[in-house]
N, C-alpha and C positions, 0 to 999 in steps of 0.2 A: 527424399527431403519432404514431398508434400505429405508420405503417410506419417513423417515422423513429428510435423508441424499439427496435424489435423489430433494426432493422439497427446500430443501436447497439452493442446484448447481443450479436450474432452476432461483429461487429469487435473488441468485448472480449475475448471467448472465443476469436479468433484470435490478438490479443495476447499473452493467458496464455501458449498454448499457445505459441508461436514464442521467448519470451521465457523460459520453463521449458526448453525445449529447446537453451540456448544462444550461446555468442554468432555460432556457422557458421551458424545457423536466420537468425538476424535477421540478420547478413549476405547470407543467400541470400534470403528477403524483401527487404532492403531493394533489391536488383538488380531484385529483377521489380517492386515498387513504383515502380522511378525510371522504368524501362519505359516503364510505363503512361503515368504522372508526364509523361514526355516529349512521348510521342506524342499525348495530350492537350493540351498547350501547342503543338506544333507544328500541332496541327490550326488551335487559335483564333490562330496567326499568319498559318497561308493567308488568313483570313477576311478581313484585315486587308491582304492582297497579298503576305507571306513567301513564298518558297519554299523551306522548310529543309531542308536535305541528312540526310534522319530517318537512313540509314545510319551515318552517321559520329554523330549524335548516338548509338545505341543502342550503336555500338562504345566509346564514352565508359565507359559504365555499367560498363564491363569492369573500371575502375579499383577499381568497391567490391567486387568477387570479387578482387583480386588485395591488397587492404588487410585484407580479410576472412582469409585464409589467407595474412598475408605471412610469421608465423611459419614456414612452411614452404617459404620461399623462400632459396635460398643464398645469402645477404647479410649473413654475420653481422655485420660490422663497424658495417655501418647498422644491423640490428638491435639491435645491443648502443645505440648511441648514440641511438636514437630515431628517427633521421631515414627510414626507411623510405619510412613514407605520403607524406611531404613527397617523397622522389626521384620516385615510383611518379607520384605528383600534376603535379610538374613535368616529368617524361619524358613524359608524356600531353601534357600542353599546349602542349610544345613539337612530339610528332607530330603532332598537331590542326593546329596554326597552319603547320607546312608543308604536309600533306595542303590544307589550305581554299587558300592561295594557290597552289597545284595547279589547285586546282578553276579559282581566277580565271584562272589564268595558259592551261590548257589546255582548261577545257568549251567554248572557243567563243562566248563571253556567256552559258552556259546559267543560270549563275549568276550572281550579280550581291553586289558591298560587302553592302547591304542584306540579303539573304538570308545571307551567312555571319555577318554580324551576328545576325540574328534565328537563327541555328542555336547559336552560341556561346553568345547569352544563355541559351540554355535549357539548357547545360550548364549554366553556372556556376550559375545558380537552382536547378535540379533536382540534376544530378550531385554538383556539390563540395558542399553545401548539404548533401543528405542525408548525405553520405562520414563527416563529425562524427558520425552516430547510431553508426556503428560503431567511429567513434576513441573514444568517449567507453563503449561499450562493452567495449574494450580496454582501458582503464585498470585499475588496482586498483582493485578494488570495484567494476568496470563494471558489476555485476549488480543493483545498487542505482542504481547514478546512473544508468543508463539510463530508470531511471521517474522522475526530475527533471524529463526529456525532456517523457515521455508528461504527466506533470501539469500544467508547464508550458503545453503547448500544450491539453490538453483540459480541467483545471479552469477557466482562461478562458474559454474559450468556452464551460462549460456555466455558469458564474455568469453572464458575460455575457448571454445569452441567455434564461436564468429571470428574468435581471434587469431586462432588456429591456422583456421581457412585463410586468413587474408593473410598474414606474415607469417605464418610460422614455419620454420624451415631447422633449427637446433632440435634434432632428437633431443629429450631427457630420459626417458627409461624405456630407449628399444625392446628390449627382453622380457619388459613389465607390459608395457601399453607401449605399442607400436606408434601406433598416430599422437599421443602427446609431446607437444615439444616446448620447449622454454618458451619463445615467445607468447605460445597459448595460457602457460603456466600465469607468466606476468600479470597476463592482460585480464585474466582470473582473478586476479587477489585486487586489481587497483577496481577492475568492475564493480567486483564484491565491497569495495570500500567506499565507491562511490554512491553505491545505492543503498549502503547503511547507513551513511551521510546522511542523503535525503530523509528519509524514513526518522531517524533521531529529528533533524530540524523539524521536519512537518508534525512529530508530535512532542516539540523538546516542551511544550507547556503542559500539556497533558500527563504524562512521565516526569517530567522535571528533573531530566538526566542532562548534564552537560552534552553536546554534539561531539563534541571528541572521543567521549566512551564508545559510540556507535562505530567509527571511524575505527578505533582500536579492536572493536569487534569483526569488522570489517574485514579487516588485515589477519585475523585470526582465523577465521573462517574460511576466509581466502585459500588460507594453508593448508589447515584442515579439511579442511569439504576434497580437497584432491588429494590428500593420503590416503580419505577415505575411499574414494576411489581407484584411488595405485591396490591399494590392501584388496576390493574384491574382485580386479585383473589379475594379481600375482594369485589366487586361488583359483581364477577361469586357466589360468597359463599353466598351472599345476596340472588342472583336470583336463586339459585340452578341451574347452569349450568356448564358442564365440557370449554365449548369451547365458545368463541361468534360467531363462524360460523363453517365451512367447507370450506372453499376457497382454503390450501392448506393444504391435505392429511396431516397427522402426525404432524401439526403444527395449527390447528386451522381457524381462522379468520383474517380479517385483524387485528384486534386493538388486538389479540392476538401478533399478529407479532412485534408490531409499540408501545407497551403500554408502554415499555422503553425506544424507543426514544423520546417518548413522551416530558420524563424529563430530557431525556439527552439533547437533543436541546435545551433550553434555560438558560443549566446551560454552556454549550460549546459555545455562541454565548454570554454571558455573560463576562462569564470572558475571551474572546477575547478582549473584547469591553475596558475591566476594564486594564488588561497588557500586552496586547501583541503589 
Protein backbone atom coordinates (compact mmCIF):
# COMPACT_ATOMS: atom_id res chain seq x y z
CA UNK A 1 0.00 0.00 0.00
CA UNK A 2 2.61 2.62 1.11
CA UNK A 3 4.85 1.94 -2.35
CA UNK A 4 1.54 2.18 -4.26
CA UNK A 5 0.43 5.57 -2.44
CA UNK A 6 4.22 7.08 -2.57
CA UNK A 7 4.12 6.30 -6.69
CA UNK A 8 0.90 7.75 -6.72
CA UNK A 9 2.07 11.41 -5.37
CA UNK A 10 5.14 11.09 -7.61
CA UNK A 11 2.69 10.50 -10.99
CA UNK A 12 0.57 13.51 -9.51
CA UNK A 13 3.33 15.85 -9.23
CA UNK A 14 4.18 14.88 -13.00
CA UNK A 15 0.77 15.53 -13.91
CA UNK A 16 0.80 19.09 -12.45
CA UNK A 17 3.83 19.81 -13.69
CA UNK A 18 3.25 18.68 -17.65
CA UNK A 19 -0.38 20.07 -17.52
CA UNK A 20 0.99 23.62 -16.04
CA UNK A 21 3.41 23.71 -18.77
CA UNK A 22 0.86 23.42 -21.53
CA UNK A 23 -0.69 21.98 -24.10
CA UNK A 24 2.95 21.12 -26.43
CA UNK A 25 4.11 19.25 -22.75
CA UNK A 26 1.15 16.98 -22.78
CA UNK A 27 1.26 16.54 -26.38
CA UNK A 28 4.84 15.55 -26.15
CA UNK A 29 3.96 13.22 -22.99
CA UNK A 30 1.25 11.87 -24.37
CA UNK A 31 3.75 10.38 -27.58
CA UNK A 32 6.14 8.86 -25.16
CA UNK A 33 3.24 7.58 -22.93
CA UNK A 34 1.56 5.76 -26.21
CA UNK A 35 5.24 4.37 -26.67
CA UNK A 36 5.47 2.79 -23.93
CA UNK A 37 1.56 2.13 -23.98
CA UNK A 38 2.32 0.06 -27.20
CA UNK A 39 5.24 -1.73 -26.74
CA UNK A 40 3.60 -3.04 -23.52
CA UNK A 41 0.53 -4.52 -25.44
CA UNK A 42 2.57 -5.67 -28.09
CA UNK A 43 4.77 -7.58 -25.71
CA UNK A 44 1.26 -9.40 -24.00
CA UNK A 45 0.29 -10.14 -27.81
CA UNK A 46 3.69 -12.24 -28.36
CA UNK A 47 2.64 -14.14 -25.41
CA UNK A 48 -0.38 -15.07 -26.80
CA UNK A 49 1.44 -16.03 -30.48
CA UNK A 50 1.15 -12.22 -32.25
CA UNK A 51 3.87 -10.98 -34.04
CA UNK A 52 3.33 -7.26 -34.17
CA UNK A 53 5.25 -5.17 -36.64
CA UNK A 54 6.33 -2.72 -33.31
CA UNK A 55 7.92 -0.43 -36.05
CA UNK A 56 5.06 0.64 -37.84
CA UNK A 57 3.07 0.68 -34.64
CA UNK A 58 5.77 3.29 -32.91
CA UNK A 59 5.65 5.35 -36.48
CA UNK A 60 1.79 5.45 -35.66
CA UNK A 61 2.28 7.60 -32.48
CA UNK A 62 3.84 10.17 -35.01
CA UNK A 63 0.12 11.21 -35.61
CA UNK A 64 -0.23 12.77 -31.89
CA UNK A 65 3.07 15.11 -32.53
CA UNK A 66 1.77 16.12 -35.86
CA UNK A 67 -2.03 16.96 -34.04
CA UNK A 68 -0.04 18.37 -31.20
CA UNK A 69 1.64 21.21 -33.42
CA UNK A 70 -0.92 21.21 -36.35
CA UNK A 71 -1.43 24.80 -35.58
CA UNK A 72 1.83 25.11 -37.33
CA UNK A 73 1.29 23.32 -40.10
CA UNK A 74 0.42 24.98 -43.59
CA UNK A 75 -3.10 23.88 -43.96
CA UNK A 76 -5.01 26.69 -43.42
CA UNK A 77 -8.03 26.05 -45.05
CA UNK A 78 -8.39 22.62 -42.79
CA UNK A 79 -7.41 24.57 -40.04
CA UNK A 80 -9.73 27.33 -40.37
CA UNK A 81 -12.68 24.50 -40.83
CA UNK A 82 -11.76 22.03 -38.11
CA UNK A 83 -11.00 19.21 -40.00
CA UNK A 84 -7.18 18.91 -39.56
CA UNK A 85 -6.73 16.05 -37.03
CA UNK A 86 -9.52 14.09 -38.85
CA UNK A 87 -7.22 14.47 -42.38
CA UNK A 88 -3.73 14.05 -40.37
CA UNK A 89 -6.02 10.76 -38.77
CA UNK A 90 -7.24 9.39 -42.11
CA UNK A 91 -3.98 10.08 -44.17
CA UNK A 92 -2.15 7.84 -41.48
CA UNK A 93 -4.54 5.04 -41.72
CA UNK A 94 -4.67 4.95 -45.04
CA UNK A 95 -0.57 4.86 -45.17
CA UNK A 96 -0.82 2.01 -42.56
CA UNK A 97 -3.30 -0.07 -44.39
CA UNK A 98 -1.03 -0.01 -47.61
CA UNK A 99 2.42 -0.31 -45.84
CA UNK A 100 0.59 -3.64 -43.75
CA UNK A 101 -0.66 -5.32 -47.11
CA UNK A 102 3.01 -4.65 -48.28
CA UNK A 103 4.05 -6.51 -45.45
CA UNK A 104 1.51 -9.41 -46.66
CA UNK A 105 1.99 -8.93 -50.15
CA UNK A 106 5.99 -8.83 -49.99
CA UNK A 107 7.75 -10.35 -46.40
CA UNK A 108 7.45 -13.74 -47.70
CA UNK A 109 4.79 -15.21 -44.97
CA UNK A 110 6.94 -13.48 -42.49
CA UNK A 111 3.91 -11.81 -41.48
CA UNK A 112 0.68 -13.21 -41.37
CA UNK A 113 -3.60 -11.65 -41.35
CA UNK A 114 -3.22 -12.47 -37.64
CA UNK A 115 -0.28 -10.43 -36.73
CA UNK A 116 -1.21 -7.24 -38.74
CA UNK A 117 -4.37 -7.64 -37.04
CA UNK A 118 -3.00 -7.72 -33.60
CA UNK A 119 -0.58 -4.79 -34.79
CA UNK A 120 -3.63 -2.45 -35.93
CA UNK A 121 -5.50 -3.29 -32.82
CA UNK A 122 -3.06 -1.83 -30.84
CA UNK A 123 -3.01 1.31 -32.78
CA UNK A 124 -6.42 1.95 -32.72
CA UNK A 125 -6.54 1.14 -28.56
CA UNK A 126 -3.45 2.97 -27.77
CA UNK A 127 -2.77 5.57 -30.64
CA UNK A 128 -6.26 6.99 -31.78
CA UNK A 129 -7.61 6.37 -28.22
CA UNK A 130 -5.05 8.58 -26.60
CA UNK A 131 -5.01 11.32 -29.82
CA UNK A 132 -8.82 12.76 -27.94
CA UNK A 133 -6.48 13.76 -24.65
CA UNK A 134 -5.01 16.20 -27.01
CA UNK A 135 -8.14 17.06 -29.14
CA UNK A 136 -9.81 17.79 -26.19
CA UNK A 137 -6.94 19.82 -24.89
CA UNK A 138 -7.26 21.94 -28.05
CA UNK A 139 -10.44 22.97 -27.61
CA UNK A 140 -11.49 26.25 -25.73
CA UNK A 141 -10.88 25.98 -22.45
CA UNK A 142 -8.81 22.77 -22.96
CA UNK A 143 -6.97 23.82 -19.86
CA UNK A 144 -9.92 22.92 -17.74
CA UNK A 145 -11.56 20.07 -19.65
CA UNK A 146 -8.59 18.28 -19.83
CA UNK A 147 -8.83 17.45 -15.89
CA UNK A 148 -12.59 16.07 -16.74
CA UNK A 149 -10.20 13.54 -18.35
CA UNK A 150 -7.87 12.93 -15.57
CA UNK A 151 -11.13 12.77 -12.87
CA UNK A 152 -13.00 10.84 -14.91
CA UNK A 153 -10.51 8.06 -15.09
CA UNK A 154 -8.83 8.40 -11.55
CA UNK A 155 -11.78 9.49 -9.15
CA UNK A 156 -13.24 5.97 -10.24
CA UNK A 157 -10.81 4.10 -9.66
CA UNK A 158 -9.82 5.55 -6.46
CA UNK A 159 -13.65 5.35 -5.04
CA UNK A 160 -13.80 2.14 -6.54
CA UNK A 161 -11.08 0.59 -4.90
CA UNK A 162 -11.52 2.28 -1.28
CA UNK A 163 -14.73 1.06 -1.82
CA UNK A 164 -13.78 -2.24 -2.81
CA UNK A 165 -11.97 -2.74 0.43
CA UNK A 166 -14.66 -1.59 2.70
CA UNK A 167 -17.91 -3.41 1.39
CA UNK A 168 -17.19 -5.17 -1.39
CA UNK A 169 -18.03 -8.69 -1.30
CA UNK A 170 -20.37 -9.37 -4.95
CA UNK A 171 -17.87 -10.70 -7.51
CA UNK A 172 -18.70 -8.90 -10.97
CA UNK A 173 -16.34 -10.44 -13.49
CA UNK A 174 -14.21 -13.32 -11.67
CA UNK A 175 -12.64 -14.60 -14.92
CA UNK A 176 -12.08 -10.90 -16.10
CA UNK A 177 -10.70 -9.08 -12.76
CA UNK A 178 -10.83 -11.26 -9.82
CA UNK A 179 -10.77 -8.56 -7.02
CA UNK A 180 -13.62 -6.20 -8.77
CA UNK A 181 -16.87 -6.52 -7.27
CA UNK A 182 -20.17 -4.66 -7.70
CA UNK A 183 -20.10 -2.85 -4.74
CA UNK A 184 -16.62 -1.40 -5.90
CA UNK A 185 -18.20 -0.87 -9.22
CA UNK A 186 -20.96 1.38 -7.56
CA UNK A 187 -19.18 3.35 -5.39
CA UNK A 188 -16.90 4.17 -8.72
CA UNK A 189 -19.41 5.77 -10.77
CA UNK A 190 -21.33 7.77 -7.69
CA UNK A 191 -17.37 8.94 -6.63
CA UNK A 192 -16.94 9.75 -10.13
CA UNK A 193 -20.11 11.74 -10.19
CA UNK A 194 -19.62 13.33 -7.23
CA UNK A 195 -16.27 14.99 -7.94
CA UNK A 196 -17.53 16.09 -11.52
CA UNK A 197 -20.07 17.78 -9.57
CA UNK A 198 -17.73 19.65 -7.65
CA UNK A 199 -15.37 20.50 -10.27
CA UNK A 200 -18.50 21.90 -12.89
CA UNK A 201 -19.78 24.13 -9.55
CA UNK A 202 -16.43 25.41 -8.76
CA UNK A 203 -15.84 26.50 -12.26
CA UNK A 204 -19.77 26.63 -13.46
CA UNK A 205 -18.92 30.66 -14.05
CA UNK A 206 -15.87 30.28 -15.84
CA UNK A 207 -17.21 27.59 -18.38
CA UNK A 208 -20.71 28.55 -18.16
CA UNK A 209 -21.93 24.89 -18.34
CA UNK A 210 -24.97 24.00 -16.52
CA UNK A 211 -23.71 21.56 -13.18
CA UNK A 212 -25.73 18.79 -14.37
CA UNK A 213 -23.67 18.27 -17.61
CA UNK A 214 -20.67 17.55 -15.34
CA UNK A 215 -22.77 15.19 -13.19
CA UNK A 216 -24.05 13.39 -16.43
CA UNK A 217 -20.41 13.22 -17.35
CA UNK A 218 -19.73 11.93 -14.14
CA UNK A 219 -22.05 8.89 -14.48
CA UNK A 220 -20.48 8.42 -17.88
CA UNK A 221 -17.16 7.95 -16.98
CA UNK A 222 -18.02 6.21 -13.99
CA UNK A 223 -18.98 3.45 -16.60
CA UNK A 224 -16.46 3.88 -18.91
CA UNK A 225 -13.17 4.39 -17.11
CA UNK A 226 -13.93 0.53 -15.66
CA UNK A 227 -14.63 -1.09 -19.19
CA UNK A 228 -11.69 0.47 -19.70
CA UNK A 229 -10.23 -1.21 -17.46
CA UNK A 230 -12.24 -4.84 -17.55
CA UNK A 231 -10.76 -4.53 -21.62
CA UNK A 232 -6.98 -4.27 -20.52
CA UNK A 233 -7.44 -7.45 -17.71
CA UNK A 234 -9.46 -9.53 -20.27
CA UNK A 235 -6.04 -9.18 -22.56
CA UNK A 236 -3.60 -9.64 -19.07
CA UNK A 237 -5.95 -12.88 -18.68
CA UNK A 238 -5.56 -13.80 -22.31
CA UNK A 239 -1.68 -13.47 -21.94
CA UNK A 240 -1.37 -14.71 -18.42
CA UNK A 241 0.16 -11.69 -16.97
CA UNK A 242 -0.31 -9.85 -13.64
CA UNK A 243 0.98 -6.51 -14.92
CA UNK A 244 2.06 -5.12 -18.60
CA UNK A 245 5.27 -3.74 -17.03
CA UNK A 246 6.95 -2.42 -13.95
CA UNK A 247 7.37 1.26 -14.59
CA UNK A 248 5.87 2.22 -11.47
CA UNK A 249 6.28 0.00 -8.28
CA UNK A 250 2.71 -1.14 -6.83
CA UNK A 251 0.96 0.23 -9.92
CA UNK A 252 2.25 -1.77 -12.92
CA UNK A 253 3.00 -0.44 -16.44
CA UNK A 254 2.25 2.27 -18.30
CA UNK A 255 -1.23 1.14 -20.07
CA UNK A 256 -1.73 -0.32 -16.65
CA UNK A 257 -1.95 3.34 -15.45
CA UNK A 258 -3.71 5.00 -18.83
CA UNK A 259 -6.20 1.77 -19.83
CA UNK A 260 -9.07 3.88 -18.43
CA UNK A 261 -8.23 7.02 -19.70
CA UNK A 262 -8.06 5.36 -22.57
CA UNK A 263 -11.92 5.42 -22.85
CA UNK A 264 -12.42 8.11 -20.91
CA UNK A 265 -11.02 10.62 -23.35
CA UNK A 266 -13.06 10.24 -26.08
CA UNK A 267 -16.17 9.90 -24.30
CA UNK A 268 -15.22 13.41 -22.44
CA UNK A 269 -14.14 15.15 -25.58
CA UNK A 270 -17.34 13.89 -27.15
CA UNK A 271 -19.77 14.90 -25.39
CA UNK A 272 -18.02 18.34 -25.06
CA UNK A 273 -18.11 18.53 -28.62
CA UNK A 274 -21.96 17.35 -28.63
CA UNK A 275 -23.44 20.14 -25.39
CA UNK A 276 -21.49 22.03 -23.98
Amino acid sequence: MKTRVLSAIVAIALLLGVVYLGKTAIGIAVFLLSIGALYEFYRALEKIGFKPVYAAGFISCLTLILITFKDDIPFKSYEESGKLPVAIIAAGMFLLMTLFFCLLIFSGGKYTVKDVSGTLFGMAYIVFMFSFVILTRSMPEGHLYIWIIFIGAWATDTFAYFTGIAIGKTKILPKVSPKKSLEGCIGGVAGCIAVMAIFGWAFRETLNVPVYHFAVLGAICGVISQIGDWAASAVKRAANIKDYGNIMPGHGGVLDRVDSLLFVAPSVYFYISLFF
